[in-house]
N, C-alpha and C positions, 0 to 999 in steps of 0.2 A: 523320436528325434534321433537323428543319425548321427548327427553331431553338433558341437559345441558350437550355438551362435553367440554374435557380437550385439550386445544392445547398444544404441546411443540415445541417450536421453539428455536433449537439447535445450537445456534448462533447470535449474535447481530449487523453484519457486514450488511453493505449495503443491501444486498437481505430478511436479517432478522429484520431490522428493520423497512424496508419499507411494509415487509409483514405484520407485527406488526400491523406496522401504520395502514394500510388500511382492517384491521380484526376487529380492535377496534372500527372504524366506521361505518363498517356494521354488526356487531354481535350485539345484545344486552347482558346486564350480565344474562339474563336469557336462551341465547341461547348457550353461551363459555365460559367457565374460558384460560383466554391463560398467557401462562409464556414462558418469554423470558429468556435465560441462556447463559451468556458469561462471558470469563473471565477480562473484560475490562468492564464500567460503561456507555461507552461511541464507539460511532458509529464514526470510524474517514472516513473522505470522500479523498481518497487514490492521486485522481485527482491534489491535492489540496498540499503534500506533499513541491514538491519540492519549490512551491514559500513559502512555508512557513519555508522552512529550509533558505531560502537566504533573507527574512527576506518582503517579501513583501505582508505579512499575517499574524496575530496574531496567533500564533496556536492553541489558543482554539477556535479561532471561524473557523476550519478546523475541530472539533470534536462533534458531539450533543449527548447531555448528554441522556440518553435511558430512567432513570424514567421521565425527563421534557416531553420527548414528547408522551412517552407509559403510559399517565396517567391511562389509563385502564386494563394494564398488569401487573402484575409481574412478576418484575425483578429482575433476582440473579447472583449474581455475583458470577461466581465459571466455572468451568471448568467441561465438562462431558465428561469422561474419558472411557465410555462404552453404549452400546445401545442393549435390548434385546427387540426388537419390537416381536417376538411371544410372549411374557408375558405383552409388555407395560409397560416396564420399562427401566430406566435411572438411571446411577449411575453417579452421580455429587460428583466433589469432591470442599468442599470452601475454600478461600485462607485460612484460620486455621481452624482447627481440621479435625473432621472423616468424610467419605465420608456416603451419602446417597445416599437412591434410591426416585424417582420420578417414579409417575403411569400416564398414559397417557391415551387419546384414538387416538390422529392424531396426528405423528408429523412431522415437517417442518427441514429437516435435514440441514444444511446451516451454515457450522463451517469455510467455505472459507477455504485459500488457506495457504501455509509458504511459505518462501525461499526456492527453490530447488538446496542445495548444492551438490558440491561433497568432493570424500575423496582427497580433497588438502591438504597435510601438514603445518600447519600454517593456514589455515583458519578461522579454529572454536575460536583459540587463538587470531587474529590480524585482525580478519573481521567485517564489518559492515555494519549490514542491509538497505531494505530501505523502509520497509511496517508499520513502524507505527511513531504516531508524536515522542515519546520516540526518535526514533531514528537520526528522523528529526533533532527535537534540538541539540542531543548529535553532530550532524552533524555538524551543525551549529558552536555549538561552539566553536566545532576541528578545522576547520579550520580556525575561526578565530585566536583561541590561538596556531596557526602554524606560522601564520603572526607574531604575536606578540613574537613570542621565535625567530624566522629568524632575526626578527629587533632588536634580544637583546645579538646575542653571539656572540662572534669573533671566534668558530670554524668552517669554511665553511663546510665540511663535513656536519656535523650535519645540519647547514642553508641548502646545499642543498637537503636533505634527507626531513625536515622538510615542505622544498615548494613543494616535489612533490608528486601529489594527483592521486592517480590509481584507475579508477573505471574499474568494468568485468562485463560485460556482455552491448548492445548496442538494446535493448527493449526501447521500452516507460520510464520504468522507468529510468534507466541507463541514457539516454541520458540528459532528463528534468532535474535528480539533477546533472549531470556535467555540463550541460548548464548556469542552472540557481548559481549554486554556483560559477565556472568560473569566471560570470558576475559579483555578490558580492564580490570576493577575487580580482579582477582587478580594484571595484573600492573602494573597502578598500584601497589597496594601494598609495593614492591619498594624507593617513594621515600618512602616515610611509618616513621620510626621506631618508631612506637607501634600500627602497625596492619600485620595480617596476611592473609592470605588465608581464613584460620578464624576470624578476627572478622565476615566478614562472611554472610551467611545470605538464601538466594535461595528463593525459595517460588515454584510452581509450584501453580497452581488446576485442576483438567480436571472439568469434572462427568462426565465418559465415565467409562468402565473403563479407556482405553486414550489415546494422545497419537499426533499423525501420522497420523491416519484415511484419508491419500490416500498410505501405503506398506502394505504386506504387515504383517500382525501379529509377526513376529519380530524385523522388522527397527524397528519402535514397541516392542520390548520392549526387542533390542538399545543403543537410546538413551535408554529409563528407566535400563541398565544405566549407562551412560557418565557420567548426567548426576548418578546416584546417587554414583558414584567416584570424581566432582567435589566433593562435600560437598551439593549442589543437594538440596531440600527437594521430593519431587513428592506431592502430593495427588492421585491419581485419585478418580472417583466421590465427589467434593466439592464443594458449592457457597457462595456465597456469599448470607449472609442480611444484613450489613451491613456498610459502608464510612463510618458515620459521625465526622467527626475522626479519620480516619489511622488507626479501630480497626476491622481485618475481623474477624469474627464469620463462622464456618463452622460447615456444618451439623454436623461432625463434632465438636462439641463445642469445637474449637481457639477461640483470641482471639489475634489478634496486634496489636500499636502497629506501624504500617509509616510509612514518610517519602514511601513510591515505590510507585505503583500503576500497572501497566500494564494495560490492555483490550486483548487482543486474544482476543474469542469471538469471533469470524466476523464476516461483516459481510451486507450484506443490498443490495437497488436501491435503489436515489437516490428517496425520496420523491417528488420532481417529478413523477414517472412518474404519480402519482394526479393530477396539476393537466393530463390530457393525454385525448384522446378516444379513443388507441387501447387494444386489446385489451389486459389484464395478467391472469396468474394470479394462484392463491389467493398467492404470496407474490410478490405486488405485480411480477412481472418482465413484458417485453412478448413475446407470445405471435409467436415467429416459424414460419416454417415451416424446411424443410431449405433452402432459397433465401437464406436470410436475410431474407425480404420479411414482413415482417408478419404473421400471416393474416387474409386477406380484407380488405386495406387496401392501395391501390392507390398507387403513391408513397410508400412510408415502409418503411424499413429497420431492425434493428438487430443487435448483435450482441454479445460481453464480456458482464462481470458482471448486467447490468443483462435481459439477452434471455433465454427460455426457448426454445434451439433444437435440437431432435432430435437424442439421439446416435445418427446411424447405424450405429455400428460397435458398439453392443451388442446383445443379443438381446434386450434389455427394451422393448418398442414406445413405454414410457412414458419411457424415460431421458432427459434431457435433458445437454448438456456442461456440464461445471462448471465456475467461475469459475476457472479458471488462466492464465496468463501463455503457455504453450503454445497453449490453444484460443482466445484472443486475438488471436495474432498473427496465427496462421493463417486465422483468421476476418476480420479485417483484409483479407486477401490477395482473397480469396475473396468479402465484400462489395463492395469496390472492382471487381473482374471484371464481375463480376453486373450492377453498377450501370452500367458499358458496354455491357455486351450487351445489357440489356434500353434504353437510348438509343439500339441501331441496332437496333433489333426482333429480337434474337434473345432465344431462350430462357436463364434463369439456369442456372446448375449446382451441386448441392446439395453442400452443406459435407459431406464428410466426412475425419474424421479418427480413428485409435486413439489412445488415451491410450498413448504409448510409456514413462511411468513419472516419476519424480520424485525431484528432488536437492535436499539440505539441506545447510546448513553449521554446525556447532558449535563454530565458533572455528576458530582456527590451526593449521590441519594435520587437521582435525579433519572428517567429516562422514558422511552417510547417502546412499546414493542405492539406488535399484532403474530400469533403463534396460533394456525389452523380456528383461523376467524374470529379469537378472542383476542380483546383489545385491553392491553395495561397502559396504566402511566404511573409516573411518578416513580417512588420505591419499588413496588413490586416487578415494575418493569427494568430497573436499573438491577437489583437481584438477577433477573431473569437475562438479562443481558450479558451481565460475568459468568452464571452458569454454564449456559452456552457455551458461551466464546473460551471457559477456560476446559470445557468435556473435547472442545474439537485439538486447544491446543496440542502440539504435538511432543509428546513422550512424558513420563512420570516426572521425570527430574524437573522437569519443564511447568507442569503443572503446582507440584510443589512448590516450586520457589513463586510463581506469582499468587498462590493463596498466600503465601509468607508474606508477600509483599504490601496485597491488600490488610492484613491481618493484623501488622504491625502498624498498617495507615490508621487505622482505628484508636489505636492507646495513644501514639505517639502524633505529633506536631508535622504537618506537610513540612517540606523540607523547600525552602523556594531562594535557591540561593542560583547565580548566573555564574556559571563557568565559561565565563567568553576567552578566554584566554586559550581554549582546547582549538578556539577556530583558527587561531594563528600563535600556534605554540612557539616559534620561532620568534616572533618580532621583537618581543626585550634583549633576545641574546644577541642578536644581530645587530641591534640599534647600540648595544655594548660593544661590540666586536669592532662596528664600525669605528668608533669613537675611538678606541683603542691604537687602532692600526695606523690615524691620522698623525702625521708627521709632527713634532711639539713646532709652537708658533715661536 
């Protein structure tokens, strides 16, 4: 290396923090300057979402903060809104004022993934995500402060509107926050006199045949079974024709009045990627090779949600790895290598990895998993689900504090009380202020 290159690594999610991570360690300051840029301060670990919306996880310790651990980088918090890699430059824009450009010589493309909606009427207006903790919490405290309005009106109508909770789509994600919040709202209702576990009514949307597409078919029927036994309402091969005013409308003929609308259908790459000069397929992701290197783009990297990169380890020549948290990290590991070697002129080495299988959670004691062809359920699986997911989490401190978290779940009483007031912390003082300032009559 002759001299000190510029990294930019264009996103601070999972695959860009770990690449971070593991660049700062083996670069010296005399070999890289690397800068990390996302619009978010902090890396939220996605796995980790649902139990922390149903309360069996502090939510900040689901998030690690990107300057504590990229002590070697900077970090900017802002959004880059453009990418002209012929020139090596970046146009960032920060949460206030005017946008700039950033000069580069390498960069790590890695802005992940959004929500992949569609045009359903009423959605954009009455829907709620389910990819960041923001959303977690607001989740959270909907539903509890759904309980709490049920248990306080005498219009049934409105009670039953209020208790029923419609999530779309029947993915990983979809199913863990019905699961897991179910489990919470069934035993909140333990402190409510007038309301029970059978007052309230969970709908489940899948336009498939089938729910859990990334386990074995038995083991996706086995948990229509579980979720059926629970009282859980599941619609396969259903979709949505309208969400306007809180009323879904389904092709099956049904109509519900719901209070609670979750989205989770899939999700898709970060539009930005269109505001960029490199290669993207038909469904907008950046076109890498097995290297992780771009193809045919000299200097620019990517990898996670947002890359379409070769799975070697199928017999399909066309496969590409799929957005999971497994081929992320790993991928991480493996970009970050590459991007040394090829700074002392040696050759990169091609990402491969087998999908060793997939673990879900369905509340409290509860879960699914298939791990290199063997099939858990129940406990054992639910076990094997926090293992997992808390060996990937990322850093010690981080790890520590959610065994504390599950650990103290155990002695101690869930805690299921609604903080709605954090959604609009303002409104009393200002409904004060106002009244204040008003002229006396």
């Amino acid at each position: 290396m002759a001299q000190r290159r510029h990294i930019l690594i264009v996103g601070g999610g999972c695959v860009g923090m770990y690449t971070a991570y593991r660049l700062q360690k083996k670069l010296g300051p005399g070999q890289a300057t690397i800068t990390v840029v996302d619009p978010q301060s902090h890396m939220t670990y996605q796995p980790f979402l649902p139990e922390a919306a149903a309360g069996w996880v502090e939510p900040r310790h689901v998030v690690v903060p990107l300057r504590q651990v990229l002590r070697k980088c900077r970090v900017i918090t802002a959004t880059v809104t453009g990418l002209d890699h012929a020139r090596g430059a970046a146009t960032v824009q920060p949460l206030e004022g005017e946008p700039y450009e950033i000069g580069y010589d390498i960069v790590v493309m890695v802005p992940g993934s959004v929500a992949r909606t569609l045009p359903i009427p009423g959605l954009a207006e009455h829907g709620i995500g389910f990819k960041t903790i923001g959303e977690a919490i607001y989740l959270r405290n909907h539903v509890l402060s759904r309980l709490d309005f049920a248990a306080s009106t005498n219009d049934e109508r409105r009670r039953r509107k209020a208790l029923t909770f419609c999530f779309i789509g029947g993915g990983y994600a979809g199913i863990e926050a019905l699961a897991e919040l179910e489990d919470m709202a069934r035993y909140a209702t333990r402190y409510y006199d007038n309301l029970s576990a059978a007052d309230l009514h969970w709908v489940l949307i899948e336009a498939a045949d089938r729910i859990l597409p990334e386990v074995s078919l038995p083991m996706g029927e086995y948990t229509v079974r579980q979720l059926l036994k629970r009282g859980l309402d599941i619609r396969l091969h259903t979709r949505v024709e309208s969400l306007t005013d809180c009323h879904v409308v389904l092709t099956d003929g049904e109509e519900l009045d719901v209070e609670t609308i979750v989205w989770t259908a899939g999700v898709k790459p970060n539009p930005m990627l269109a505001n960029t000069d490199l290669p993207l397929d038909e469904r907008g992701r950046v076109v890498c090779d097995a290297t992780l290197m771009v193809r045919g783009v000299a200097g620019a990297w990517s990898a996670g949600d947002c890359a379409a990169v070769p799975d070697l380890s199928s017999d399909d020549p066309t496969a590409t790895c799929s957005p999971s948290a497994q081929h992320a990290v790993r991928q991480a590991k493996r970009l970050s290598d590459n991007i040394v070697r090829s700074l002392h002129g040696e050759e990169p080495r091609p990402y491969r990895h087998a999908y060793v299988g997939s673990v879900a959670s369905l509340g409290l004691y509860k879960g699914v998993a298939e791990v290199y062809g063997v099939r858990l359920k129940g406990l054992p699986a639910w076990v094997m689900h926090r293992t997992y997911h808390v060996s990937r989490m990322p850093t010690f401190n981080r790890k520590v504090r959610v065994v504390a978290d599950w650990t103290l779940g155990l002695f101690f009483r869930r805690e299921v009380v609604s903080l709605g007031q954090i959604q609009e912390p303002r409104r009393d003082f200002a409904a004060v202020a106002q009244r204040t300032g008003r002229p006396a009559a």
